[in-house]
N, CA, C and O atoms as a CHARMM CRD file, in Angstrom:
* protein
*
  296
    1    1 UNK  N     78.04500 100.29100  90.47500 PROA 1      0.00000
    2    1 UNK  CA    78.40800 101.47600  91.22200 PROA 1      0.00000
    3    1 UNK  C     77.32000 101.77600  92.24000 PROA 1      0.00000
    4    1 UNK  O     76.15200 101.54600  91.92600 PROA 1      0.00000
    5    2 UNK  N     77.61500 102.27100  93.43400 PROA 2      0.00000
    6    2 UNK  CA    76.62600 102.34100  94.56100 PROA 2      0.00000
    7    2 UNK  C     77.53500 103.79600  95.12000 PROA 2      0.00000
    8    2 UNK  O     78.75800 103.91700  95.18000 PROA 2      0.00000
    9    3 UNK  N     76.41700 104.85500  95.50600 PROA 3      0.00000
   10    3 UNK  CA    76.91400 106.31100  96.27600 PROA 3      0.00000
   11    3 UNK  C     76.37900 106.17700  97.45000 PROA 3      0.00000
   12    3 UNK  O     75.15800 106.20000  97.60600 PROA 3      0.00000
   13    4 UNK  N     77.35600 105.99600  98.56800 PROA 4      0.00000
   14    4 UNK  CA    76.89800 105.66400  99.60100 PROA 4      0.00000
   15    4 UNK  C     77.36800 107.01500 100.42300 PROA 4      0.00000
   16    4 UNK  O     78.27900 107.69900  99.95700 PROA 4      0.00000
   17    5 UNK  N     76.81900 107.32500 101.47500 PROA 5      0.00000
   18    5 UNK  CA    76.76300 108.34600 102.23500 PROA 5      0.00000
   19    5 UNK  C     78.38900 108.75100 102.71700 PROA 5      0.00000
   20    5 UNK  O     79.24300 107.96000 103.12000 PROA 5      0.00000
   21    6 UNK  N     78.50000 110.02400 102.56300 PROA 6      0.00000
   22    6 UNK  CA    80.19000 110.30700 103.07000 PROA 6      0.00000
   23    6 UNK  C     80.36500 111.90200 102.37100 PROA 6      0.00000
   24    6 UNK  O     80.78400 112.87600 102.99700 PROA 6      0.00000
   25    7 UNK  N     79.96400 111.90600 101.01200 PROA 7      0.00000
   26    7 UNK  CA    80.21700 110.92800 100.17300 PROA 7      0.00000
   27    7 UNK  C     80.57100 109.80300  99.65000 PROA 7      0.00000
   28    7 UNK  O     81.47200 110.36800  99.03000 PROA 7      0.00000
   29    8 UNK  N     80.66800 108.88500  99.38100 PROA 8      0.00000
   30    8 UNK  CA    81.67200 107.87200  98.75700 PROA 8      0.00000
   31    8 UNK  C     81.17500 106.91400  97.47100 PROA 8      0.00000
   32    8 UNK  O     80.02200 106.60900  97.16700 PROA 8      0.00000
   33    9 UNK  N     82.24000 106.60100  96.92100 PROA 9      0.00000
   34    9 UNK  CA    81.26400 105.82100  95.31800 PROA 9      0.00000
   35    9 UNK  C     81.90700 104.22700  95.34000 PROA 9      0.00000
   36    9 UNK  O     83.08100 104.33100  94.98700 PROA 9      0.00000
   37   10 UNK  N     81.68300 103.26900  95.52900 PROA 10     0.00000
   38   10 UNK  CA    81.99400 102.00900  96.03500 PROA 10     0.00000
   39   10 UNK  C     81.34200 101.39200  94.29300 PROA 10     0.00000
   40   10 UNK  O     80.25100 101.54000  93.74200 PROA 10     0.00000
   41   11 UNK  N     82.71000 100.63500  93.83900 PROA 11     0.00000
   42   11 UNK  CA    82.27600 100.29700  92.62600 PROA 11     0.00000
   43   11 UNK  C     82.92300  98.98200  92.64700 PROA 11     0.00000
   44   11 UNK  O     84.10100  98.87500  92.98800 PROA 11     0.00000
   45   12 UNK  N     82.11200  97.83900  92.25300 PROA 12     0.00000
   46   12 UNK  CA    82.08100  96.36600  91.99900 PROA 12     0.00000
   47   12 UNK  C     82.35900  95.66200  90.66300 PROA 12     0.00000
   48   12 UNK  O     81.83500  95.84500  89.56400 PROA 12     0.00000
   49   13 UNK  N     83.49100  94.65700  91.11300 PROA 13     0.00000
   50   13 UNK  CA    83.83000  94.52000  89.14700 PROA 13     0.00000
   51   13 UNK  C     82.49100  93.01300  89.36200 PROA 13     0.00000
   52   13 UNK  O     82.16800  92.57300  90.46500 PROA 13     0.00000
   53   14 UNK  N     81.95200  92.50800  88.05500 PROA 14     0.00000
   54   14 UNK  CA    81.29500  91.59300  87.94700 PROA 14     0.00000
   55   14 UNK  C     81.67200  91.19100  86.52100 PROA 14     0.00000
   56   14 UNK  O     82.09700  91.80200  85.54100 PROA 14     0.00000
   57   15 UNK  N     81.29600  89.71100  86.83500 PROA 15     0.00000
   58   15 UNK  CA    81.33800  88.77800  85.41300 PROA 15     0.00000
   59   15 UNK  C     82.42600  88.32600  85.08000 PROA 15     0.00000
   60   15 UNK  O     83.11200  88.35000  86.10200 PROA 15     0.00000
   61   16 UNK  N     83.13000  87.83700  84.08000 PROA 16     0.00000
   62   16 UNK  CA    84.29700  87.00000  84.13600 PROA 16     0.00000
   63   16 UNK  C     85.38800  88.18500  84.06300 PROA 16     0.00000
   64   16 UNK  O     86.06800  88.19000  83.03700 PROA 16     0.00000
   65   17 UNK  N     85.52500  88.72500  84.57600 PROA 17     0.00000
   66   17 UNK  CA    86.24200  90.15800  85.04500 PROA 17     0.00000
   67   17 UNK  C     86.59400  90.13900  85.88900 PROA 17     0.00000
   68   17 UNK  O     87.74900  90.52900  86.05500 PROA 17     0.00000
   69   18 UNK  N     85.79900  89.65700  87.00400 PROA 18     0.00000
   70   18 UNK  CA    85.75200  89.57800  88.28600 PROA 18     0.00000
   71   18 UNK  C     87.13400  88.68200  88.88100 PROA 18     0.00000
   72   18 UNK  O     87.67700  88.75500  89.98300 PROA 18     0.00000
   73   19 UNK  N     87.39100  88.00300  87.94500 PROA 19     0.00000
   74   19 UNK  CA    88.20800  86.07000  88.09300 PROA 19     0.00000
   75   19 UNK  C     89.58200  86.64300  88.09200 PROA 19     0.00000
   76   19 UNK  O     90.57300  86.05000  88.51900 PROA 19     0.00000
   77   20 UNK  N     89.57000  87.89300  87.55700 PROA 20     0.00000
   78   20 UNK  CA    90.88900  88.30300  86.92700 PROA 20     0.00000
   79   20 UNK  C     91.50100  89.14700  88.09100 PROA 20     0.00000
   80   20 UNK  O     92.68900  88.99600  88.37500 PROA 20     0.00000
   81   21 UNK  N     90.67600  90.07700  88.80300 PROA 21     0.00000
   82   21 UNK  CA    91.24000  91.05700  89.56900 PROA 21     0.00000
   83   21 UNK  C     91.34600  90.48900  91.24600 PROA 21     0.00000
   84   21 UNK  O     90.60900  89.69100  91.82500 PROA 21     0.00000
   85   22 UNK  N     92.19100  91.00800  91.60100 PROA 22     0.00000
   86   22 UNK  CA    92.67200  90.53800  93.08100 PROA 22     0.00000
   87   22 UNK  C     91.25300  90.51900  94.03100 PROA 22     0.00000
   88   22 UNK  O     90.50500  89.67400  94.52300 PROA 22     0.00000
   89   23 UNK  N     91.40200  92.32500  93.94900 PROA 23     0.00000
   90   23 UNK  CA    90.00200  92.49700  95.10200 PROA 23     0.00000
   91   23 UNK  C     89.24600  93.25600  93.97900 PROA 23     0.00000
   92   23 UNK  O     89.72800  94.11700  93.24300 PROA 23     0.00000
   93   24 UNK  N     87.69000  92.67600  93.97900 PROA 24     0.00000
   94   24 UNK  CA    86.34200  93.13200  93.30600 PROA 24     0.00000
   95   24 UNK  C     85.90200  94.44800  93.48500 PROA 24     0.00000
   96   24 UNK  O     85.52400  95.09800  92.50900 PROA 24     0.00000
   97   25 UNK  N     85.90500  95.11500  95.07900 PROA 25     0.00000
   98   25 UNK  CA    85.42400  95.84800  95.46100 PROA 25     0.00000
   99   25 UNK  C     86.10400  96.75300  95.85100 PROA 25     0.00000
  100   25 UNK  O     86.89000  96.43600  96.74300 PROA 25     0.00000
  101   26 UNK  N     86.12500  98.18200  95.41000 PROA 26     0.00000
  102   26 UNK  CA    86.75700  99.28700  95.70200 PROA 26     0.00000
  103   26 UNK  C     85.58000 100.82000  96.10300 PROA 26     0.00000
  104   26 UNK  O     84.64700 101.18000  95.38700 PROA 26     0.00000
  105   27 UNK  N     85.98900 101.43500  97.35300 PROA 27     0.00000
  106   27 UNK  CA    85.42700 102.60300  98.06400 PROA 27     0.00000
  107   27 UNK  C     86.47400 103.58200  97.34800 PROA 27     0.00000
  108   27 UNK  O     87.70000 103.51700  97.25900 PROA 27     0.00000
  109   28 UNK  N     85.54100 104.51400  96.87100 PROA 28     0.00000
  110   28 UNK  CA    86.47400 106.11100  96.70900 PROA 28     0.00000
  111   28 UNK  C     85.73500 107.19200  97.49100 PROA 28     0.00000
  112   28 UNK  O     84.50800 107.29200  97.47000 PROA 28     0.00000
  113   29 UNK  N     86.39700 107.85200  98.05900 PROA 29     0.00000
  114   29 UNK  CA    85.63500 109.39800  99.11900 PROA 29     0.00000
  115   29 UNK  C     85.66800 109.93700  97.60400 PROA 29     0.00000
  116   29 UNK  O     86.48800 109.70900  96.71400 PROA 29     0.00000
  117   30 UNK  N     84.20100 110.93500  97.60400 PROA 30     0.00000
  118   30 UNK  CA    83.71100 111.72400  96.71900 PROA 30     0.00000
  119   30 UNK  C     84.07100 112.86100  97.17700 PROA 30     0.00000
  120   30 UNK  O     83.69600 113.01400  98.34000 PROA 30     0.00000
  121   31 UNK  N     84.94500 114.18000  96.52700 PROA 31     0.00000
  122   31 UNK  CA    85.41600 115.45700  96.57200 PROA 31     0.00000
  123   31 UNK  C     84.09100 116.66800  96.04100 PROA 31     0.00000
  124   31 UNK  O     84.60400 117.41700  95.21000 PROA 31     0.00000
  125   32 UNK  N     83.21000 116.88800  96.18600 PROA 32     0.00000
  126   32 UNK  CA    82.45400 118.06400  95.88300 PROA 32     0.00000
  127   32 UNK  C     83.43400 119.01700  95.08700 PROA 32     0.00000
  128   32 UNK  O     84.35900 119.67300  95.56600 PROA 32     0.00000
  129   33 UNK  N     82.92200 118.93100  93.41300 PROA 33     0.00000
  130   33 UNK  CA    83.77600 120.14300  92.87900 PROA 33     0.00000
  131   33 UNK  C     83.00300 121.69100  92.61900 PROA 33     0.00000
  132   33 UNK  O     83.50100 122.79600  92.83400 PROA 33     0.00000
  133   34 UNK  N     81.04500 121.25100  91.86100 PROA 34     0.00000
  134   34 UNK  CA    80.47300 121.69600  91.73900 PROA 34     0.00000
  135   34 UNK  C     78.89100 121.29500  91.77900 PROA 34     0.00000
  136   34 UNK  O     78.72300 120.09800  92.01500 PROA 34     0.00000
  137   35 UNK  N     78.02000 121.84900  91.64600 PROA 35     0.00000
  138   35 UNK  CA    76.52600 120.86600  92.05400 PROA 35     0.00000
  139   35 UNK  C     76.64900 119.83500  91.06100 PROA 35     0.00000
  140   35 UNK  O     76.94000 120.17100  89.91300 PROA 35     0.00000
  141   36 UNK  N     76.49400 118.81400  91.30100 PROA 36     0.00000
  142   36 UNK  CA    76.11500 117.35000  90.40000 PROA 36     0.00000
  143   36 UNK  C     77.58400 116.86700  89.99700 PROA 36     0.00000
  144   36 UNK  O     77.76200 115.73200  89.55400 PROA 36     0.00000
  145   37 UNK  N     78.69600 117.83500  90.18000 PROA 37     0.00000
  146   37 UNK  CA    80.14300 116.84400  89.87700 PROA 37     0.00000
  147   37 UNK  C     80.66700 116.77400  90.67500 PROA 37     0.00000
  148   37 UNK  O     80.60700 117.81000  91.33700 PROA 37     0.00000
  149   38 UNK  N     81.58700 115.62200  91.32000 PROA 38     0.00000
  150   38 UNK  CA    82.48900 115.53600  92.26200 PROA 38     0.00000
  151   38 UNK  C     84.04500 114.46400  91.49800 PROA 38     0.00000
  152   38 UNK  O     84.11600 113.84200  90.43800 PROA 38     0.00000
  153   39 UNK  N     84.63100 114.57800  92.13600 PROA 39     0.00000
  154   39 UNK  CA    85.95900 114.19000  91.89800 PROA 39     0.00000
  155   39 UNK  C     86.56600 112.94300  92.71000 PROA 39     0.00000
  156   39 UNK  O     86.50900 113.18300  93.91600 PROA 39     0.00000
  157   40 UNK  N     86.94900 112.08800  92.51900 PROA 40     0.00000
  158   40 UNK  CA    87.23700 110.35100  93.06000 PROA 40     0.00000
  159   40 UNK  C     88.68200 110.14600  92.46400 PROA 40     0.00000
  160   40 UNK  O     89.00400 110.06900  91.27900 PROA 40     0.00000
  161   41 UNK  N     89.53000 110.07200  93.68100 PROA 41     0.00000
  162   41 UNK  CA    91.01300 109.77000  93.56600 PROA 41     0.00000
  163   41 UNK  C     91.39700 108.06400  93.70600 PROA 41     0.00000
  164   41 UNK  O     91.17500 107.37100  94.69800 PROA 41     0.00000
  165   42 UNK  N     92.13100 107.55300  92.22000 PROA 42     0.00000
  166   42 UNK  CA    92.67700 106.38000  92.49000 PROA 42     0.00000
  167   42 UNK  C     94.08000 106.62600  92.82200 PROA 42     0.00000
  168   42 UNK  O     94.81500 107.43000  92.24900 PROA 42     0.00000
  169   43 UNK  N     94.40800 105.80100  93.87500 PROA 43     0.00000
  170   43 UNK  CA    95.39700 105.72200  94.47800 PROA 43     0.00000
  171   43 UNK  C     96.88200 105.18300  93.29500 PROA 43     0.00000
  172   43 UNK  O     98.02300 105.64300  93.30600 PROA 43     0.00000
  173   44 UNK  N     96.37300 104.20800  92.47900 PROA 44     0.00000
  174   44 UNK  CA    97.66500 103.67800  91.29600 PROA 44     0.00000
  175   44 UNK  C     97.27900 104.93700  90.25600 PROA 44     0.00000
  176   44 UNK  O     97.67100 105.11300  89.10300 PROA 44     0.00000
  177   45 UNK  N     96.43100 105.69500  91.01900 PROA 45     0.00000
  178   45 UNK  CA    96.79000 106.54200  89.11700 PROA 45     0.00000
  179   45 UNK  C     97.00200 108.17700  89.33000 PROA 45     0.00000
  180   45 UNK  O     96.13500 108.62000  90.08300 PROA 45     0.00000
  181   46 UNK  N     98.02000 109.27900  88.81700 PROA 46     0.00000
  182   46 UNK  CA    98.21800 110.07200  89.16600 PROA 46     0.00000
  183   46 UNK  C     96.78500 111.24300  88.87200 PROA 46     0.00000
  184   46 UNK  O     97.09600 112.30400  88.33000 PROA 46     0.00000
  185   47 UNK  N     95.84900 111.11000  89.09300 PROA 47     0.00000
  186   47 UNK  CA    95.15400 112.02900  88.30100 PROA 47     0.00000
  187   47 UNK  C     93.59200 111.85800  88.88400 PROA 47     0.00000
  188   47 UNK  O     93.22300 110.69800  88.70200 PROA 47     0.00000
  189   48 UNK  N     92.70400 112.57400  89.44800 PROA 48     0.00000
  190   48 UNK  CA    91.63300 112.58800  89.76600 PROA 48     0.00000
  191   48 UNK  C     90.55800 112.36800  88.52100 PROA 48     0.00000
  192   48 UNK  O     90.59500 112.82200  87.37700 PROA 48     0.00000
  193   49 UNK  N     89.75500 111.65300  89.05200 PROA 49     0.00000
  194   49 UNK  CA    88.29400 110.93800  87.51700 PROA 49     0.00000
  195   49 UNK  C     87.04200 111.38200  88.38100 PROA 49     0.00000
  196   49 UNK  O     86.63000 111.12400  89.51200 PROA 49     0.00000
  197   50 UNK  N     86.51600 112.38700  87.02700 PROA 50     0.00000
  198   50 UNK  CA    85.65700 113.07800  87.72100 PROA 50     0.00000
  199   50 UNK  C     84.13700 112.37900  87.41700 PROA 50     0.00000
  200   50 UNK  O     83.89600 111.93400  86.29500 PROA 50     0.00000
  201   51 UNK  N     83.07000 112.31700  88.57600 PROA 51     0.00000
  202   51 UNK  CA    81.74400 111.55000  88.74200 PROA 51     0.00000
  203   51 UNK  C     80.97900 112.93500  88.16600 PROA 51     0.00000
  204   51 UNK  O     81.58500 113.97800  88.41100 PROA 51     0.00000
  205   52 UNK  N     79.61200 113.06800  87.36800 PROA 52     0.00000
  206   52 UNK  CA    79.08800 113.56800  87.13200 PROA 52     0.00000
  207   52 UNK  C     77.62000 113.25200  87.37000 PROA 52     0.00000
  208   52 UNK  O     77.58700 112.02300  87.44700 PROA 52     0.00000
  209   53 UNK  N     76.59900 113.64600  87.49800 PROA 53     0.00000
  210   53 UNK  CA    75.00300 113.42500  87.81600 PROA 53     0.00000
  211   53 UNK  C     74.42100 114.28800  86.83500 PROA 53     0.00000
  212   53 UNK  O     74.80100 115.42500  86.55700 PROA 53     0.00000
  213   54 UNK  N     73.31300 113.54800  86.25200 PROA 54     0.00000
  214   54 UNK  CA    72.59000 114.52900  85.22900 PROA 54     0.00000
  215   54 UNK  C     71.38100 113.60100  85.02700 PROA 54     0.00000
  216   54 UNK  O     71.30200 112.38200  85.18300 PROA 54     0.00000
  217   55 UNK  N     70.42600 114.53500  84.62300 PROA 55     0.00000
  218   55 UNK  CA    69.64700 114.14600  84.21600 PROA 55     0.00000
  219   55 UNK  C     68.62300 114.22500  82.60800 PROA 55     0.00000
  220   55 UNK  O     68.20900 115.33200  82.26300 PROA 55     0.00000
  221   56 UNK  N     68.40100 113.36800  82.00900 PROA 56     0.00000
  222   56 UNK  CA    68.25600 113.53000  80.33400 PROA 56     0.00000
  223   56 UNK  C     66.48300 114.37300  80.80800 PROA 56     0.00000
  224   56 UNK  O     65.72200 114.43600  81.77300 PROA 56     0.00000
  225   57 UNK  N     66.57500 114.83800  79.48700 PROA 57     0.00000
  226   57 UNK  CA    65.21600 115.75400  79.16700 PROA 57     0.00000
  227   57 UNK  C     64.05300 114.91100  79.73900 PROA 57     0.00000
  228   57 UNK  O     63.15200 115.38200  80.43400 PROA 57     0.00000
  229   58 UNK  N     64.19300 113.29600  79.28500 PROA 58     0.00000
  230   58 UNK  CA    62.60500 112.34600  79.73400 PROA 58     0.00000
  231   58 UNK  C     62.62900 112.02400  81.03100 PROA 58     0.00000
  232   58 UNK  O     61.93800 111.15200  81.55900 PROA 58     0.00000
  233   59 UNK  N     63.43000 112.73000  81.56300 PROA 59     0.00000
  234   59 UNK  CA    63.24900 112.41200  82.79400 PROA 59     0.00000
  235   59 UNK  C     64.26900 111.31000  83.61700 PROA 59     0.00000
  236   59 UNK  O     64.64900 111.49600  84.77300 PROA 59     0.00000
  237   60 UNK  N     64.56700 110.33600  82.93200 PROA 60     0.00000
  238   60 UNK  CA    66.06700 109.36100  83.28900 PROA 60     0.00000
  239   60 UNK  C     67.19900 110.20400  84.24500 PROA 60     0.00000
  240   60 UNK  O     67.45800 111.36800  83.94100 PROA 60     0.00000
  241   61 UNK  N     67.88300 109.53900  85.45400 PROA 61     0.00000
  242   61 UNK  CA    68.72400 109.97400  85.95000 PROA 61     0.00000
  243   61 UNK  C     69.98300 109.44400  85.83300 PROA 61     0.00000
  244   61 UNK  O     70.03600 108.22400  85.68300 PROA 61     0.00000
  245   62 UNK  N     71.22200 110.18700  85.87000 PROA 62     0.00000
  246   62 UNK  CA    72.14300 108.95800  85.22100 PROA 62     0.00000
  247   62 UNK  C     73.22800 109.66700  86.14800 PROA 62     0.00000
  248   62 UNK  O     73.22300 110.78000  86.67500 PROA 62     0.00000
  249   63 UNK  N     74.63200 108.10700  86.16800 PROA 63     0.00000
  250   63 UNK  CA    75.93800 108.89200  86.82500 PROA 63     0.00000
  251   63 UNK  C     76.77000 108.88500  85.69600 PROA 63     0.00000
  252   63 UNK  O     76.55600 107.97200  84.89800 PROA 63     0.00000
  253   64 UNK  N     77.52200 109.55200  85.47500 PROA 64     0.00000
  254   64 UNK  CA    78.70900 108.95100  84.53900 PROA 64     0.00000
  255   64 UNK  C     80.36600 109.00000  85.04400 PROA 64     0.00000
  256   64 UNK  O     80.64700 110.10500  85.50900 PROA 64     0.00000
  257   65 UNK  N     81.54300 107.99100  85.04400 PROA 65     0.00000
  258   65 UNK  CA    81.93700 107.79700  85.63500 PROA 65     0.00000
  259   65 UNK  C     82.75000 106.79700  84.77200 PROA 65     0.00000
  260   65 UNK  O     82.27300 105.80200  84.22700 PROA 65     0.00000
  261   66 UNK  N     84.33500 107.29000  84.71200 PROA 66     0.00000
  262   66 UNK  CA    85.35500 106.29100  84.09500 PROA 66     0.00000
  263   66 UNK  C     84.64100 105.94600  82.97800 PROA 66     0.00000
  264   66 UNK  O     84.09500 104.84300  83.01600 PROA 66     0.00000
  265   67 UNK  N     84.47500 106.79100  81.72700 PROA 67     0.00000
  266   67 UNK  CA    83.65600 106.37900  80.61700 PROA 67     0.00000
  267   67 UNK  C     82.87000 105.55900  80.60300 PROA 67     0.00000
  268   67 UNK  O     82.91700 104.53800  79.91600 PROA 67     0.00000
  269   68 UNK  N     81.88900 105.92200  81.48000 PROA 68     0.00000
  270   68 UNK  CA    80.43800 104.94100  81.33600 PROA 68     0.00000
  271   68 UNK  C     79.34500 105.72200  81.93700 PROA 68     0.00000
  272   68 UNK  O     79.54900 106.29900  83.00500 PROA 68     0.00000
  273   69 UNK  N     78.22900 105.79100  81.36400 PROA 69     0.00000
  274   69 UNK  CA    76.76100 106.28400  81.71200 PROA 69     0.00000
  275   69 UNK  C     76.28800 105.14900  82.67000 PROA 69     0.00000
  276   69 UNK  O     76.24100 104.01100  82.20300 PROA 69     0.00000
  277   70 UNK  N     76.01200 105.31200  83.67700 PROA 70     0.00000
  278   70 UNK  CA    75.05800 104.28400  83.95700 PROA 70     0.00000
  279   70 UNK  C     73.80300 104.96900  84.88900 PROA 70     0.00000
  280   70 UNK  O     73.92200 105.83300  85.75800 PROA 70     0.00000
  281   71 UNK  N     72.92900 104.49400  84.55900 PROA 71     0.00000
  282   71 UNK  CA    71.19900 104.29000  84.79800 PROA 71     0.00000
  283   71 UNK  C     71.41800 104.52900  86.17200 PROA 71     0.00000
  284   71 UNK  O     72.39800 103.96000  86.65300 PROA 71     0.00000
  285   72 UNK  N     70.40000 105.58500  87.27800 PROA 72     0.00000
  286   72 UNK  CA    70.17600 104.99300  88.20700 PROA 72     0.00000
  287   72 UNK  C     69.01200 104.29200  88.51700 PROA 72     0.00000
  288   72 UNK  O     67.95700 104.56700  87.94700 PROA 72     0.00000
  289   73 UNK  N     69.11300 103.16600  89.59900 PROA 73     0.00000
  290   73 UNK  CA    68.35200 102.21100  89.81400 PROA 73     0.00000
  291   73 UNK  C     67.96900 102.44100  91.58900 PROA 73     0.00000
  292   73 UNK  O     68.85700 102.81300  92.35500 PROA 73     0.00000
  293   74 UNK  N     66.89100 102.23200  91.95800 PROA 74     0.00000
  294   74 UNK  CA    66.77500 102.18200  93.04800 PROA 74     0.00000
  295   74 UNK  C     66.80800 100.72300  93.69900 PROA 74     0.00000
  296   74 UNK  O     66.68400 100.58700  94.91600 PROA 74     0.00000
């Protein structure tokens, strides 16, 4: 997953996952709902999936997104 300026959240399938799906790479415009959440519309699915930003007590920054935490990385 990469948040690229627009908003937008551009997410990459990898690994033998990848072999399976048509196109790898998909852009979603990010909707501002509240500070640190925004909202990302798939087009095959009736229902907005909401992006969240947080950060844990030690300091770690994280997105979470379509049931998954992931790390940010610079």
């Amino acid at each position: 997953m990469e948040v690229l300026d627009g908003p937008k959240l551009r997410t990459t399938v990898t690994g033998p996952i990848a072999d399976m799906v048509p196109e790898t790479t998909h852009e979603y415009p990010m909707v501002a709902l509240a500070e640190n959440l925004f909202l990302v519309h798939e087009s095959s699915l009736r229902t907005w999936i909401p992006l969240t930003f947080y950060q844990l007590p030690t300091g770690e920054r994280y997105v979470h997104f379509g049931g998954r935490a992931t790390p940010k990385v610079s």
